[in-house]
C-alpha positions as CSV (number, residue, x, y, z in Angstrom):
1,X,139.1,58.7,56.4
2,X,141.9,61.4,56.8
3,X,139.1,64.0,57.0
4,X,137.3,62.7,59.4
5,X,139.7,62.0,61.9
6,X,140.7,65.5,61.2
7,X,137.1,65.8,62.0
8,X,136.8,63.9,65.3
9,X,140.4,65.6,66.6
10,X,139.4,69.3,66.1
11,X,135.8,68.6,68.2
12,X,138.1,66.8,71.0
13,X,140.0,69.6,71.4
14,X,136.9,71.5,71.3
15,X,135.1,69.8,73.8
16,X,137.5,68.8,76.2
17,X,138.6,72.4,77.8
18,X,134.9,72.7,77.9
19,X,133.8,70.0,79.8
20,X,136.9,70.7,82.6
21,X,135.4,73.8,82.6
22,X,132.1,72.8,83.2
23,X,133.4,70.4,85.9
24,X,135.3,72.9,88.1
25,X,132.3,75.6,87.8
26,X,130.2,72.6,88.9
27,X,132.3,72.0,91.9
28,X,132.4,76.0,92.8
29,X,128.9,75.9,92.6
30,X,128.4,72.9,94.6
31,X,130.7,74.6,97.3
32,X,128.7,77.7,97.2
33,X,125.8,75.8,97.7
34,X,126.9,73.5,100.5
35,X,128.3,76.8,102.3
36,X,124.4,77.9,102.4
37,X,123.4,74.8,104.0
38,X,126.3,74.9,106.6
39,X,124.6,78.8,107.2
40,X,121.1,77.4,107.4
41,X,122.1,74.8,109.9
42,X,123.9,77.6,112.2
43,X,121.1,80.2,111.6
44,X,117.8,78.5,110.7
45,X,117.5,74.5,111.9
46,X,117.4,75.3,115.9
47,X,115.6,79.1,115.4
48,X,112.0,79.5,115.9
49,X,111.3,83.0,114.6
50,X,109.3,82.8,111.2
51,X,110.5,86.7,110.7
52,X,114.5,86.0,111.2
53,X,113.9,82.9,108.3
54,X,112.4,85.5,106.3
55,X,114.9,87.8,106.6
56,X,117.9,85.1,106.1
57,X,116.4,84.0,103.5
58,X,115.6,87.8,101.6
59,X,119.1,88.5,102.2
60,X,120.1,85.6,100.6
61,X,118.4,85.9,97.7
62,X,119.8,90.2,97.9
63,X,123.4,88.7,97.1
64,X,123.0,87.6,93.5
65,X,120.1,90.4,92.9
66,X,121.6,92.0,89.5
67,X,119.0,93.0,87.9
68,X,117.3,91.8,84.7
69,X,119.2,88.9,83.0
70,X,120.5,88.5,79.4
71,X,119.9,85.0,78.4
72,X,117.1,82.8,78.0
73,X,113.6,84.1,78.4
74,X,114.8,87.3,80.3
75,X,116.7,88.9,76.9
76,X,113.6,89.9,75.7
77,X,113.1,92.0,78.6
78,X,116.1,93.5,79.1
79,X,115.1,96.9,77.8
80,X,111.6,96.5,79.9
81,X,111.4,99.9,82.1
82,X,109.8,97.7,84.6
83,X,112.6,98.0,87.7
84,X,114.8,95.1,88.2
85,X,113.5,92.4,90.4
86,X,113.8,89.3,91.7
87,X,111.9,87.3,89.8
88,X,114.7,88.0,86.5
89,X,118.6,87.2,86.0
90,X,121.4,85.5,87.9
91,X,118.7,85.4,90.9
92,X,116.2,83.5,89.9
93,X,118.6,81.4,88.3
94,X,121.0,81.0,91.4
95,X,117.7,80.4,93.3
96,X,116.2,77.6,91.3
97,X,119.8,75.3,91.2
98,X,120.0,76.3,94.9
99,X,116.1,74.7,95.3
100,X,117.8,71.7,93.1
101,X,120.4,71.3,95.1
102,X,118.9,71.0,98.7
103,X,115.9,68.4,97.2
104,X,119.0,66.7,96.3
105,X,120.8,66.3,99.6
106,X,117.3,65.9,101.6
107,X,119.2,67.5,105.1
108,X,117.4,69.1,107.6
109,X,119.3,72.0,106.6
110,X,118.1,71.6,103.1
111,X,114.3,71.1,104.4
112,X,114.7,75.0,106.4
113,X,116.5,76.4,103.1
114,X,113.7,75.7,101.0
115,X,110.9,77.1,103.3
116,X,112.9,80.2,104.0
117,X,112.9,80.5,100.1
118,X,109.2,79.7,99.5
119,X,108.7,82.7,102.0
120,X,110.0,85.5,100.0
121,X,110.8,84.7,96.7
122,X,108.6,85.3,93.8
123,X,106.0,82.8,92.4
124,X,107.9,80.4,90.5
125,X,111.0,79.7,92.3
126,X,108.5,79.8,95.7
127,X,106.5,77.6,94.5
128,X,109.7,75.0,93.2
129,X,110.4,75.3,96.8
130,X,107.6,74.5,98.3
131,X,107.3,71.6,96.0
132,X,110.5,70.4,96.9
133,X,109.8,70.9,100.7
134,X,106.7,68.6,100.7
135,X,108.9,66.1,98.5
136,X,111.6,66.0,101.4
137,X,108.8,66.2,104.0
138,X,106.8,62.6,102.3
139,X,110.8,61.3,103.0
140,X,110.7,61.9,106.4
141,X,112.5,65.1,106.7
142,X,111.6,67.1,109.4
143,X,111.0,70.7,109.1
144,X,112.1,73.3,111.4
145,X,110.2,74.6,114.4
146,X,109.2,77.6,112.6
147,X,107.6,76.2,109.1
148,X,104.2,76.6,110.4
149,X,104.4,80.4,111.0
150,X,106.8,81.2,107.8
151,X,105.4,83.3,105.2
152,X,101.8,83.6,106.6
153,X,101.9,87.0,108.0
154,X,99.3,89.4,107.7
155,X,99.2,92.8,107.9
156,X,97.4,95.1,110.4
157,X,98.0,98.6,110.9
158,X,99.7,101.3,108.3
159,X,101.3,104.5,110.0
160,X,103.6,107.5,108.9
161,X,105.9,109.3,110.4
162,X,107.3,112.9,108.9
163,X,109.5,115.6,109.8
164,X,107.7,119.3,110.3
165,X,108.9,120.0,107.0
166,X,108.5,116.8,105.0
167,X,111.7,115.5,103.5
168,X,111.5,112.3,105.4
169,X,109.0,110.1,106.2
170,X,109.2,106.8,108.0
171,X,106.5,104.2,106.9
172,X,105.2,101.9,109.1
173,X,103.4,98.3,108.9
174,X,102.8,96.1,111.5
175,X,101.9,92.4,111.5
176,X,101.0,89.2,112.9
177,X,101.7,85.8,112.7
178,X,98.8,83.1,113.2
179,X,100.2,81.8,116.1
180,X,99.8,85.9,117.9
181,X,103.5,86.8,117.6
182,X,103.7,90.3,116.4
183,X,106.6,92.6,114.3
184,X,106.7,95.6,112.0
185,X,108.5,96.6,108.9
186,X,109.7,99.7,108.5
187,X,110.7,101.9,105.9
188,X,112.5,105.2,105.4
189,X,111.8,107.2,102.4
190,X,113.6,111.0,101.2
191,X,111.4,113.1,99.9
192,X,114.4,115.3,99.0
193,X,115.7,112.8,97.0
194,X,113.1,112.0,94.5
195,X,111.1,110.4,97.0
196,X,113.1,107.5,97.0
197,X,113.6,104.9,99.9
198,X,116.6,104.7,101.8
199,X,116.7,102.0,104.4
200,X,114.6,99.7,105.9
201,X,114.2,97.7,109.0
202,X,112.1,94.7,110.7
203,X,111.2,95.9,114.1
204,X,109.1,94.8,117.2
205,X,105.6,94.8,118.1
206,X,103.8,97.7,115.8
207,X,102.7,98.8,119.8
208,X,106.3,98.9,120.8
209,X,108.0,100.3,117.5
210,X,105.2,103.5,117.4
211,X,105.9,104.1,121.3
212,X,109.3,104.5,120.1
213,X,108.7,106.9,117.4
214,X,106.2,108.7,119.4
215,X,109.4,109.5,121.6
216,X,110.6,111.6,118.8
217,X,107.4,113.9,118.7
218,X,109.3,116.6,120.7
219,X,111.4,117.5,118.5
220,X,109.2,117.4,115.5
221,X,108.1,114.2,114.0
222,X,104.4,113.3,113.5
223,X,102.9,110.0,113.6
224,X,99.4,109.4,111.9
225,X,97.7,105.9,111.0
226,X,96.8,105.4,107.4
227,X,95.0,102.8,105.6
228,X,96.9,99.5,104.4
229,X,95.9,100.7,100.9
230,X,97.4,103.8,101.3
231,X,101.0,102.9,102.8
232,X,101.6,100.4,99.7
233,X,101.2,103.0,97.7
234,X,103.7,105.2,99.5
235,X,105.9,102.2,100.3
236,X,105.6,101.1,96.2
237,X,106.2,104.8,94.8
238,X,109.4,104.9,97.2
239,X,111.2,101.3,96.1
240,X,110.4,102.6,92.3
241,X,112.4,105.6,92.6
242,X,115.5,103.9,94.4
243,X,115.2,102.0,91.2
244,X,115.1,104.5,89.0
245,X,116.6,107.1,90.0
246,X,120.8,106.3,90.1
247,X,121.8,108.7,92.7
248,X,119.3,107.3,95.2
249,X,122.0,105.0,97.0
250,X,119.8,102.4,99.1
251,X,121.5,101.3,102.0
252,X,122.3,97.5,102.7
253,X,119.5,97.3,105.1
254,X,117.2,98.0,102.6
255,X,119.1,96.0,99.7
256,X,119.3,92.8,101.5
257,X,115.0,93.5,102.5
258,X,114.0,93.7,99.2
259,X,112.8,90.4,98.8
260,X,111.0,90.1,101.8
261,X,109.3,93.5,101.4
262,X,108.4,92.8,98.1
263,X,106.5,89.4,99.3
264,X,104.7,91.7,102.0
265,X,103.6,94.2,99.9
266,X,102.2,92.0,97.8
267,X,99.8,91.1,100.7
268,X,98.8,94.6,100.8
269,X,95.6,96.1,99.0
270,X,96.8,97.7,96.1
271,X,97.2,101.1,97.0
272,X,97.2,104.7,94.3
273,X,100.5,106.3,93.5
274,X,100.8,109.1,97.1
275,X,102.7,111.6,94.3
276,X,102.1,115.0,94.1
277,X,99.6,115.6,91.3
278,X,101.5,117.4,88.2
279,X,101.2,120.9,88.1
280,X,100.3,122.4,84.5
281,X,101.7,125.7,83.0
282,X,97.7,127.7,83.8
283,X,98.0,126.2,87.4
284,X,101.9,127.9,87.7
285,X,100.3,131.2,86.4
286,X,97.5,131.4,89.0
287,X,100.1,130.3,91.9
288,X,102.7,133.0,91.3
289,X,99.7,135.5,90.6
290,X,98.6,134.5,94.3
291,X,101.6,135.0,95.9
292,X,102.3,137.7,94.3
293,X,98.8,139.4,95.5
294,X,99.7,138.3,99.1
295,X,101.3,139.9,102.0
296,X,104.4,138.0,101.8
297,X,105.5,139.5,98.5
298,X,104.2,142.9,99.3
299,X,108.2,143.9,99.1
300,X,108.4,142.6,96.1
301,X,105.9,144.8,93.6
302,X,108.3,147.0,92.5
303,X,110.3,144.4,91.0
304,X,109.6,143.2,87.3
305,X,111.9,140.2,87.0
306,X,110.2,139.0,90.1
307,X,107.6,136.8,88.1
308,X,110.3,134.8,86.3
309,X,111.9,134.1,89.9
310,X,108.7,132.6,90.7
311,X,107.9,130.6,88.2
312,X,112.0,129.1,88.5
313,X,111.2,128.2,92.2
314,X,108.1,127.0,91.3
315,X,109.3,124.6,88.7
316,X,112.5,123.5,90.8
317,X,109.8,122.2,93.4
318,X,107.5,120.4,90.5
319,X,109.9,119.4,87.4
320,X,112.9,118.6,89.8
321,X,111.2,118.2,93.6
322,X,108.6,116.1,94.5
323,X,106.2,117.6,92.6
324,X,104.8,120.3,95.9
325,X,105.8,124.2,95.3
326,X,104.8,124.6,99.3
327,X,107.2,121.9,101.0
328,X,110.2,124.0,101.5
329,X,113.1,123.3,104.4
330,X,116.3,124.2,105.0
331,X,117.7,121.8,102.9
332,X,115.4,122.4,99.6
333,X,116.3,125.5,100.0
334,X,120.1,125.4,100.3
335,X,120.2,122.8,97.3
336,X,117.6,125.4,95.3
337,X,120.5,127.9,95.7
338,X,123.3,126.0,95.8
339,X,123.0,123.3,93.1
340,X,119.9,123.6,90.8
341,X,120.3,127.3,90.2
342,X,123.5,127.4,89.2
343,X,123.5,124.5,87.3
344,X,119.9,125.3,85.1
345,X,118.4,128.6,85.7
346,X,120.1,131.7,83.5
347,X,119.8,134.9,85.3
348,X,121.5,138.3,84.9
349,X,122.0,141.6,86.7
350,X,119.4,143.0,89.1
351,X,117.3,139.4,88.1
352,X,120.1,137.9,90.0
353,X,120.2,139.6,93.2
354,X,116.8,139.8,94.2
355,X,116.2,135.9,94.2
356,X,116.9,135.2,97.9
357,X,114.3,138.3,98.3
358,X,111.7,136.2,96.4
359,X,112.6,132.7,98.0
360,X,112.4,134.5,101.5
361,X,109.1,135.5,100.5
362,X,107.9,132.3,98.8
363,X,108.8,130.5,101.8
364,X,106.7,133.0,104.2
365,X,104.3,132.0,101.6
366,X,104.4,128.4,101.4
367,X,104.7,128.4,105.6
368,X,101.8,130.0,105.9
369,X,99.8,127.7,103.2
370,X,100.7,124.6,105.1
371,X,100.2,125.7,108.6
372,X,104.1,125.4,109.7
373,X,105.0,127.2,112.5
374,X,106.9,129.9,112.7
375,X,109.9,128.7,114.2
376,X,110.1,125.8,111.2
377,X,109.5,128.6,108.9
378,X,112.2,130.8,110.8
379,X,115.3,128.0,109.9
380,X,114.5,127.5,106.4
381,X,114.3,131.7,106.4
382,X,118.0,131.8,108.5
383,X,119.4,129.1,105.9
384,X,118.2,131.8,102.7
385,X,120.0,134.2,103.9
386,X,123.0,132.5,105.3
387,X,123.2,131.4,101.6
388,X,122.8,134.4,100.1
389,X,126.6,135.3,99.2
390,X,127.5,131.8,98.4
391,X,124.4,132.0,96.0
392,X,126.1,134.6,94.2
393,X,129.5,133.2,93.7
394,X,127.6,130.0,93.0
395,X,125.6,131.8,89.9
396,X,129.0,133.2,88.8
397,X,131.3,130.0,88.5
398,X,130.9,128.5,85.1
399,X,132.1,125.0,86.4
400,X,128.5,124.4,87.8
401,X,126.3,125.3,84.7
402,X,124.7,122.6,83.1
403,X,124.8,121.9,79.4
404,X,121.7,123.5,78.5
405,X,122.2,126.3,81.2
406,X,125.5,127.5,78.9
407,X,124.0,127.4,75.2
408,X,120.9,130.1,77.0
409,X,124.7,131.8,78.7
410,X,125.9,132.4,74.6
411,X,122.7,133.2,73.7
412,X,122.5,135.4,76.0
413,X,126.6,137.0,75.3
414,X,125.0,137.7,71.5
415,X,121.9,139.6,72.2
416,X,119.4,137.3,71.6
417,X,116.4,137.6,73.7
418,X,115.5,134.3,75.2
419,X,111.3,135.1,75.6
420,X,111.8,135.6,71.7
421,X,111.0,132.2,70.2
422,X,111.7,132.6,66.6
423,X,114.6,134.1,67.8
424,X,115.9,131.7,69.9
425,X,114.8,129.2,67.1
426,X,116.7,130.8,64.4
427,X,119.9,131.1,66.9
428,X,119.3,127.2,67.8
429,X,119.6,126.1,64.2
430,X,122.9,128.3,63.5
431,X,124.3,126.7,66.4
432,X,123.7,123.6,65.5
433,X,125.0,123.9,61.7
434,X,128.0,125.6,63.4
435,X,128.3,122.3,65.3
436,X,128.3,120.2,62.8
437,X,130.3,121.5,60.0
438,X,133.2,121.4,62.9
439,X,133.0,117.3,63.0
C-alpha cells in the first residue's frame, strides 16, 4: 500500500507542472491565434483584392517558415537535401492548429483566414482549409468579397529583364484573374551570387509593370518575352540557390513571398534547369587554345605562364561563377582579383604580374564573343586596371589565403613542384603523418 501511494505521489508531481504547462502554452497559442483573426478582420473581411489575400496570407505563413522539422514524420527527413519548404516543421504545424482554430470560432474573420490559407499553402494544410471553409460556409458563414477570385490565377506571359553584362536579371510573370483583373510577380535574381534570388515583388498589370521596365532600356537593361516553361525554370534554379547557398541573404520581400510564389510556380509548365552547361577539362583546353590564337592575346605569346592564367580565369567563371567563362563585368572582375585569387589561386613571380594582362585580354575576348559593346567592355577594362595594385597587395597578404591555397604556399616554400603528381602526393602524405603525430 505504502508503495503505491509512493507510486501515485511521484506521477502527481510528475504530471502536474506538466499539465500548467500545457495550459498556459495553450492560452499563448490561443492569443497568437485570436491576434491573426483580429489582423484578418482589419486586412482581409472588407478587402476585395484576391492578390493582397494571397499575399497576407504567404506572409503569414513566412513567419514560422523554419525549415524542415524534427519530430513526427518530418525527422526522417531532416537530412533530405531537398530545400526547406513550407510543406515541413513548425509551419505546417502552426498552420494546421491555426486551420483548427478558425473552424472552431466560425467568424467571418475565421471564414477569410482559411481561404487566404487554401491559396498558398501546400496541399495538405490547403486542402484542411478549404475543408474547413465549406464546413463554416454549410453554417452560414459568409465568405469575403474576394473568395471567388482567390487562388485561381493563371499565368500569361514570361519576360526577362538583364543588365548589358548579365549579373542581374529581373523575371517577370503576369497574370489574370477570372474575373479580368490583372497583376505580375516579379523576381530579382544575382547572377554574381550563385544565381540566387534576391527580392521579389507583386506588381501591376504585366502591360503596366514592362512599360516600366522598358523605361530602364536607356541605360542598359533588356527586356525579352520567354515562354512560361522557360521562366519556371529560371525562377526555380534562382529560389534553389537562395536555399542553398548561405551567403545568398534573401530579402524580406522575398522571404515573406515564398509561399505564394511557390503556389504560382506550381501553375507553371515545368520548365529545364536555365544553368550554364558544365564545362569539362577538353572543352577548357580548346577555349584557352582559342583565345590564345586570337587577336586579343596577341600580347600575350611571349608569355609561358600565360596558359595557367587562363585556365584560373576560366575555372573562377565555371567552378565558382555561374558556370559562363564569357560573362565578365566590372564586378566579376574586381571580385576575380580581389577575393577569389587571393584566397585560392597560388601564383609566384613574373606568373603574378602578368594576370591583369591576361584578364584584360580575356575580357576583350569574352566582349567580343558575346557581342557587348565597346563601351560595356571599356568599364569592366578601366575596373582591371584600376585593380591592378590592389591585386598585388591582395596576392601578398597571407590573411586572405584559403586553407587549401596555404598547404600549395609550403609546398611551394620546399621546392616541390606542384604539376609533379607523385610529388605532390608523396609531400601530401608527409604532411599529413606530420599532422597527426602532433595530436
Amino acid at each position: 500500500m505504502t508503495t503505491g501511494t509512493r507510486r501515485w505521489s511521484r506521477a502527481t508531481t510528475t504530471e502536474g507542472p506538466t499539465r500548467v504547462e500545457d495550459s498556459r502554452r495553450a492560452s499563448v497559442v490561443g492569443q497568437l491565434f485570436d491576434g491573426v483573426l483580429r489582423s484578418a478582420a482589419m486586412h482581409l473581411c472588407n478587402g476585395e483584392e484576391p492578390l493582397a489575400a494571397e499575399v497576407w496570407a504567404s506572409g503569414l505563413l513566412a513567419v514560422w517558415d523554419d525549415g524542415l522539422g524534427q519530430d513526427g514524420d518530418d525527422a526522417a527527413e531532416a537530412d533530405s537535401p531537398v530545400p526547406s519548404g513550407p510543406e515541413h516543421g513548425r509551419q505546417r504545424a502552426f498552420c494546421e492548429a491555426l486551420i483548427r482554430h478558425a473552424r472552431a470560432q466560425g467568424t467571418p474573420e475565421a471564414m477569410a483566414v482559411l481561404m487566404a490559407i487554401a491559396a498558398v499553402a501546400p496541399a495538405r494544410p490547403a486542402t484542411k482549409a478549404r475543408t474547413a471553409a465549406a464546413g463554416l460556409a454549410r453554417k452560414g458563414v459568409p465568405a469575403p468579397g474576394w473568395a471567388d477570385e482567390v487562388g485561381r490565377a493563371v499565368p500569361t506571359e514570361a519576360w526577362v529583364g538583364r543588365d548589358v553584362y548579365g549579373d542581374q536579371e529581373i523575371l517577370i510573370v503576369g497574370y489574370a484573374y477570372p474575373g479580368g483583373s490583372e497583376h505580375s510577380l516579379c523576381v530579382l535574381v544575382d547572377h554574381n551570387l550563385a544565381g540566387a534570388a534576391k527580392d521579389a515583388y507583386p506588381a501591376g498589370a504585366l502591360a503596366d509593370t514592362l512599360a516600366r521596365w522598358k523605361e530602364a532600356e536607356s541605360s542598359g537593361i533588356t527586356l525579352a518575352p520567354v515562354s512560361l516553361a522557360d521562366l519556371s525554370g529560371r525562377a526555380a534554379d534562382a529560389l534553389m540557390a537562395t536555399d542553398y547557398h548561405p551567403e545568398a541573404e534573401a530579402g524580406r520581400r522575398l522571404t515573406e513571398l515564398r509561399a505564394l510564389l511557390a503556389t504560382r510556380l506550381g501553375s507553371l509548365p515545368t520548365g529545364a534547369s536555365a544553368g550554364q552547361p558544365e564545362l569539362g577539362s577538353e572543352a577548357r583546353e580548346r577555349l584557352v587554345a582559342e583565345f590564345l590564337s586570337s587577336p586579343e592575346a596577341a600580347d600575350l605569346l611571349a608569355e609561358p605562364s600565360a596558359v595557367v592564367v587562363c585556365h584560373s580565369l576560366v575555372a573562377y567563371r565555371c567552378d565558382y561563377g555561374d558556370g559562363d567563362p564569357f560573362r565578365w563585368s566590372p564586378t566579376v572582375a574586381a571580385v576575380c582579383l580581389l577575393d577569389h585569387f587571393p584566397a585560392k589561386v597560388t601564383l609566384d613571380g613574373p606568373d603574378l604580374f602578368i594576370v591583369p594582362d591576361v584578364l584584360c585580354g580575356w575580357v576583350r575576348f569574352a566582349g567580343r564573343k558575346r557581342g557587348l559593346p565597346h563601351g560595356a567592355v571599356g568599364r569592366t577594362l578601366d575596373t582591371v586596371v584600376a585593380c591592378r595594385d590592389d591585386f598585388a597587395a591582395a596576392m601578398a597578404d597571407e590573411s586572405r589565403f584559403g586553407p587549401a591555397k596555404r598547404v600549395a604556399m609550403e609546398m611551394l616554400a620546399e621546392g616541390i613542384d606542384l604539376t609533379d603528381e607523385v610529388a605532390v602526393s608523396e609531400w601530401v602524405a608527409a604532411y599529413s603523418g606530420r599532422s597527426a603525430s602532433s595530436v
